[in-house]
Backbone as JSON, one array per atom type, in Angstrom:
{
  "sequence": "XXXXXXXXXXXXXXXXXXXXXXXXXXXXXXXXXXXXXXXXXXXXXXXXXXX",
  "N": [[-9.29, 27.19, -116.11], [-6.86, 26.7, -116.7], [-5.67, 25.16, -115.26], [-6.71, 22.67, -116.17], [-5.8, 22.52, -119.15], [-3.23, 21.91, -117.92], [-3.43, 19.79, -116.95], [-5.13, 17.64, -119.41], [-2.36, 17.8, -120.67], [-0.69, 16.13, -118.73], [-2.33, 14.0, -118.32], [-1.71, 12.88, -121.22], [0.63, 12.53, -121.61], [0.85, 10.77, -119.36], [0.16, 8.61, -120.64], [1.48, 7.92, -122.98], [3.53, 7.16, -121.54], [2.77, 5.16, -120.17], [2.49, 3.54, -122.64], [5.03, 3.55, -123.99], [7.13, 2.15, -121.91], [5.28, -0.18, -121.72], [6.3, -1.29, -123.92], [9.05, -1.63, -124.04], [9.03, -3.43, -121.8], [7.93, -5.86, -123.24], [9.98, -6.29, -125.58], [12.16, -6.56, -124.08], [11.77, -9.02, -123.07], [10.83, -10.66, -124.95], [13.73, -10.47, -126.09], [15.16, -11.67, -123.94], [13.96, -14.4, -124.51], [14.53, -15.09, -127.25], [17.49, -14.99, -126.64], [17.88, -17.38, -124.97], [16.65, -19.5, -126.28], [18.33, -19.74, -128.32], [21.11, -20.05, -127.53], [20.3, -22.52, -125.83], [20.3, -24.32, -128.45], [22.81, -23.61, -129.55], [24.25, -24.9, -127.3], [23.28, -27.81, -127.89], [24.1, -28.57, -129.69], [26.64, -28.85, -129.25], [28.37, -30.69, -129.53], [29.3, -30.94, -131.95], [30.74, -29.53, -132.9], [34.15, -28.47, -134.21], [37.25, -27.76, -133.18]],
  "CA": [[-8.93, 26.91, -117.5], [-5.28, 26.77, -116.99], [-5.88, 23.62, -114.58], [-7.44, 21.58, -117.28], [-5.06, 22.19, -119.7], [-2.41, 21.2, -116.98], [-4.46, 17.93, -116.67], [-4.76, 16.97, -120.21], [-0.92, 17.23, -120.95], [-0.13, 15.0, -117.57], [-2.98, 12.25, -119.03], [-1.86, 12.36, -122.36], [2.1, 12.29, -120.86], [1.1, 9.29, -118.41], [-0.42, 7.31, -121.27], [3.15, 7.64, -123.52], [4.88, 6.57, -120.76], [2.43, 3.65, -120.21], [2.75, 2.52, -123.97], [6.59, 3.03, -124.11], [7.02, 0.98, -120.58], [4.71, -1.9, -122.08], [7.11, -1.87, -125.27], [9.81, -2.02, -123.68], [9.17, -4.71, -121.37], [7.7, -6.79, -124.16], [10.88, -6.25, -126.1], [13.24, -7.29, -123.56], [10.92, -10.61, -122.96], [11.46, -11.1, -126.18], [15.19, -10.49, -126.54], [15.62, -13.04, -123.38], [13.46, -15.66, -125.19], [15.8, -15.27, -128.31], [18.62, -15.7, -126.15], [17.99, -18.57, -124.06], [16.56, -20.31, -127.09], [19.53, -19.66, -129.18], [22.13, -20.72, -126.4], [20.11, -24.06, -126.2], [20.6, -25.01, -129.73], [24.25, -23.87, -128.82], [24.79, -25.93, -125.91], [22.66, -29.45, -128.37], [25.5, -29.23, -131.21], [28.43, -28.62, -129.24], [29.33, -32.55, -130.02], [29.64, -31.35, -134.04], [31.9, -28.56, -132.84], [35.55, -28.76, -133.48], [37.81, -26.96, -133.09]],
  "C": [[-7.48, 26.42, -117.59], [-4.79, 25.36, -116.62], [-6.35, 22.59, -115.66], [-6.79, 21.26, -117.88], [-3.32, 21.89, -119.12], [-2.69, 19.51, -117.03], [-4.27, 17.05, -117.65], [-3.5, 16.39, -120.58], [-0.28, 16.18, -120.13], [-1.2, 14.0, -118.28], [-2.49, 12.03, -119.96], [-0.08, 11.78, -122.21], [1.68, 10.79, -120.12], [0.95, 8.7, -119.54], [0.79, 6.68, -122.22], [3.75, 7.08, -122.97], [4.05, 5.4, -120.83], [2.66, 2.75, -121.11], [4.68, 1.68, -123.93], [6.97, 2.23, -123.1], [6.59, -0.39, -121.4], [5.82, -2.56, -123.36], [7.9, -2.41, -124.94], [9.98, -3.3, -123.03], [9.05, -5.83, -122.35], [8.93, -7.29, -124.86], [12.11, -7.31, -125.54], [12.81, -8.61, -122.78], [11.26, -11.57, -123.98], [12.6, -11.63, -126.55], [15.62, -11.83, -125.68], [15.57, -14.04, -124.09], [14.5, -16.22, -126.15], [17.39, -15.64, -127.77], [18.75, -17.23, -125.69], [17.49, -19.8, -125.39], [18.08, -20.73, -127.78], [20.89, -20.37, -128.31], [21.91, -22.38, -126.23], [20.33, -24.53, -127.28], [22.36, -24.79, -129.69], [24.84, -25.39, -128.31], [24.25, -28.06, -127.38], [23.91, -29.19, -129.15], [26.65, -28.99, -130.59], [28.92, -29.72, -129.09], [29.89, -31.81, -131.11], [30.14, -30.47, -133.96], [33.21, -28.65, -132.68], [35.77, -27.76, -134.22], [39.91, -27.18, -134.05]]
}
């Protein structure tokens, strides 16, 4: 009995970690994207940049 409910808490523990993991990565896929986009539109107007 004691084993079981050992068991459940480690499956229901791995599966949290699996979600939060997937978020995360997604997130910081994301955040790159937004960067590297954003930097390119940077880098196209820096003619109409003065200084």
């Amino acid at each position: 009995m004691n084993n079981e409910k050992i068991y459940k808490t480690m499956t229901s523990v791995g599966a949290v970690d699996l979600a939060v993991g997937i978020i995360v990565l997604l997130t910081g896929i994301v955040a790159g994207v937004l960067l590297i986009v954003n930097g390119a539109r940077l880098l196209k107007g820096k003619s109409d940049l003065i200084f």
